[in-house]
C-alpha positions as CSV (number, residue, x, y, z in Angstrom):
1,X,0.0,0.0,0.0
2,X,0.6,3.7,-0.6
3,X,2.3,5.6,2.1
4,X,-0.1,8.2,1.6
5,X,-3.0,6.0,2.5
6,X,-2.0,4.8,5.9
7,X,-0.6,7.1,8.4
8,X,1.5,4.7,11.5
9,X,2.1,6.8,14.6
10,X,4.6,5.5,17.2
11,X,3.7,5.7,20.3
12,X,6.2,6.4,22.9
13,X,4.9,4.0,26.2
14,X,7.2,1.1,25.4
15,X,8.9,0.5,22.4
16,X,7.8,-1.0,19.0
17,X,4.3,0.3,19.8
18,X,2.0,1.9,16.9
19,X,-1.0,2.7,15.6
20,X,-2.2,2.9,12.2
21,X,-4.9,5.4,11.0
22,X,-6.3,4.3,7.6
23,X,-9.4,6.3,5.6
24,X,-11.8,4.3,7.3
25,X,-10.4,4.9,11.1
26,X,-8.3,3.9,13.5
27,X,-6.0,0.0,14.4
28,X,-5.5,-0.1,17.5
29,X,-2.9,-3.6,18.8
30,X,-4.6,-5.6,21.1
31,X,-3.7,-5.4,24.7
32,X,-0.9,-7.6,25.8
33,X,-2.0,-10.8,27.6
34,X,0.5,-11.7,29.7
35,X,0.0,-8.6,31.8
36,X,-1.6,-9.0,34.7
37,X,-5.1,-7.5,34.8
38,X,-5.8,-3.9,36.7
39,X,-7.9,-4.2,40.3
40,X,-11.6,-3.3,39.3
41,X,-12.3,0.2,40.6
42,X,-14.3,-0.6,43.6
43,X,-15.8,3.4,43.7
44,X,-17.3,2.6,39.9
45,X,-18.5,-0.9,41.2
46,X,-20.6,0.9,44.2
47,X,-21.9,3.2,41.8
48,X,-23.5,0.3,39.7
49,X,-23.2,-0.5,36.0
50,X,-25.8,2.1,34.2
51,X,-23.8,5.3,35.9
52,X,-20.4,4.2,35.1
53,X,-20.0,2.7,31.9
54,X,-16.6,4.2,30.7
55,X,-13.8,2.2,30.2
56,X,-10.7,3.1,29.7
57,X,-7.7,1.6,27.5
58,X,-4.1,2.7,28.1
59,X,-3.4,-1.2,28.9
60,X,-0.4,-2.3,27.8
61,X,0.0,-3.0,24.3
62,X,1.4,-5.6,22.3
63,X,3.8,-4.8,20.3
64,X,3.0,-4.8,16.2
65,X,5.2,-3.0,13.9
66,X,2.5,-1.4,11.5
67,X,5.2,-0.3,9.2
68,X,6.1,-3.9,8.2
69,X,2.2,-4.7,7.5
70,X,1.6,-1.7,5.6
71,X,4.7,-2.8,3.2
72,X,3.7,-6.3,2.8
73,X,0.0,-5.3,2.1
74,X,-1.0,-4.3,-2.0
75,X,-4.6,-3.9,-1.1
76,X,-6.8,-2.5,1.5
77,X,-8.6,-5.7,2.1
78,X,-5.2,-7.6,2.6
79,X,-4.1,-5.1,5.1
80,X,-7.7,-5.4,7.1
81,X,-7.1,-9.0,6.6
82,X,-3.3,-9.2,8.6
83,X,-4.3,-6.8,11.2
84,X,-7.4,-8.2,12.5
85,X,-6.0,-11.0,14.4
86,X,-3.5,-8.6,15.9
87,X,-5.5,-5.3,16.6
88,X,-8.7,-3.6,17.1
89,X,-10.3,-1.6,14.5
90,X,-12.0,2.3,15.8
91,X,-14.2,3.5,13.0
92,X,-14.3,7.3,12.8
93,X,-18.0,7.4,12.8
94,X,-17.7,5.8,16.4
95,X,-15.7,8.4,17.7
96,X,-17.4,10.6,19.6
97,X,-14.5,13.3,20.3
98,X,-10.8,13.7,20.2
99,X,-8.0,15.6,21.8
100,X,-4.5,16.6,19.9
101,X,-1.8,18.0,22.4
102,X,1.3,19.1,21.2
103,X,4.7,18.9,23.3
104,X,4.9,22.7,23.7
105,X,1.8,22.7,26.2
106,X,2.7,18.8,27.6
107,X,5.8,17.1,28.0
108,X,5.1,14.9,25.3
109,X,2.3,15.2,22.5
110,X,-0.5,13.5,23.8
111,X,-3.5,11.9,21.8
112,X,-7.1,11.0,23.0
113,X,-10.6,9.8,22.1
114,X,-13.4,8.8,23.2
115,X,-15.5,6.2,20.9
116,X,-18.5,4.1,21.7
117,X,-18.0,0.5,21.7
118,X,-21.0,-1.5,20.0
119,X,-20.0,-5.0,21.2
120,X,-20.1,-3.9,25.2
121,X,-22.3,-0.8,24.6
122,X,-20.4,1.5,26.6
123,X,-17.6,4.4,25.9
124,X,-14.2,3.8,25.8
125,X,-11.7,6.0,26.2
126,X,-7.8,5.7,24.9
127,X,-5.3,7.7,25.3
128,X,-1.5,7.8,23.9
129,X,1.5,9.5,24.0
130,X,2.4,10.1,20.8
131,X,6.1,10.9,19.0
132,X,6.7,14.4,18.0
133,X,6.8,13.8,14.6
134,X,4.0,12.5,13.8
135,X,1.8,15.5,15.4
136,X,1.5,17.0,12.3
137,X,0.6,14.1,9.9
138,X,-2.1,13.3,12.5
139,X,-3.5,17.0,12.5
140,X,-4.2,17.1,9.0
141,X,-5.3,13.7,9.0
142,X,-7.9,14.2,11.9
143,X,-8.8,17.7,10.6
144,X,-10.1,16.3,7.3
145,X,-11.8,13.3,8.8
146,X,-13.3,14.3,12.2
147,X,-12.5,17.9,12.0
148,X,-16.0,18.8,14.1
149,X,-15.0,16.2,16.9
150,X,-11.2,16.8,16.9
151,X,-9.8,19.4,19.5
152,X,-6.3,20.8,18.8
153,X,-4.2,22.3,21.5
């Protein structure tokens, strides 16, 4: 595939992590099994299931080099077929906003969104930190896509 096509950001919480933004949204790797699982938040418990339905995923990653998949992939459909196994796909029309820091107001550019998930029917939330040179691929990216849901600081 096209460079132009894909755009793989790196993200900088352990190395060899990206993610891969295509036309149709956003690839996500799965989280890592072999880390042990967080202790349930025992304040969202108390408040019951139909308050508190966000979740939130900055779980540990596996790692998937998104570069290498995008070179071995010729068509669209072959890259959606490799990375379904291995990551999670974020439609744009899922997400309901998104936040674009730079490292001039943070220490390092910082990337979030919020998107609905249909198979548990509740919001998740995900949040990166992001390298600094892919802020600007990602802002014109995100402008022309989601550019009514995307805040830029």
């Amino acid at each position: 595939m096209e460079k132009g096509e894909v755009t793989v950001v790196d993200v900088a919480e352990g190395e060899g992590n990206q993610i891969l933004f295509t036309q149709q949204g956003v690839w996500i790797p799965k989280n890592n099994p072999s880390v042990m699982r967080r202790v349930p938040d025992l304040a969202g418990i108390m408040l019951g299931s139909t308050l508190n339905r966000r979740k939130s995923r900055v779980e540990e990653l596996q790692k998937v080099d998104m570069d290498d998949i995008v070179s071995e992939s010729h068509e669209p459909w072959e890259l959606e077929r490799k990375l379904r196994s291995i990551a999670v796909n974020v439609p744009y029309t899922s997400i309901i906003r998104c936040y674009l820091a730079s490292a001039g107001r943070l220490s390092r550019p910082k990337l979030a969104f919020d998107y609905f998930d249909e198979r548990s029917l509740s919001v998740v939330t995900c949040e990166f930190r992001i390298s600094e040179d892919c802020v600007l691929d990602l802002e014109s990216l995100l402008g022309a896509l989601i550019s009514d849901r995307l805040e830029i600081h």
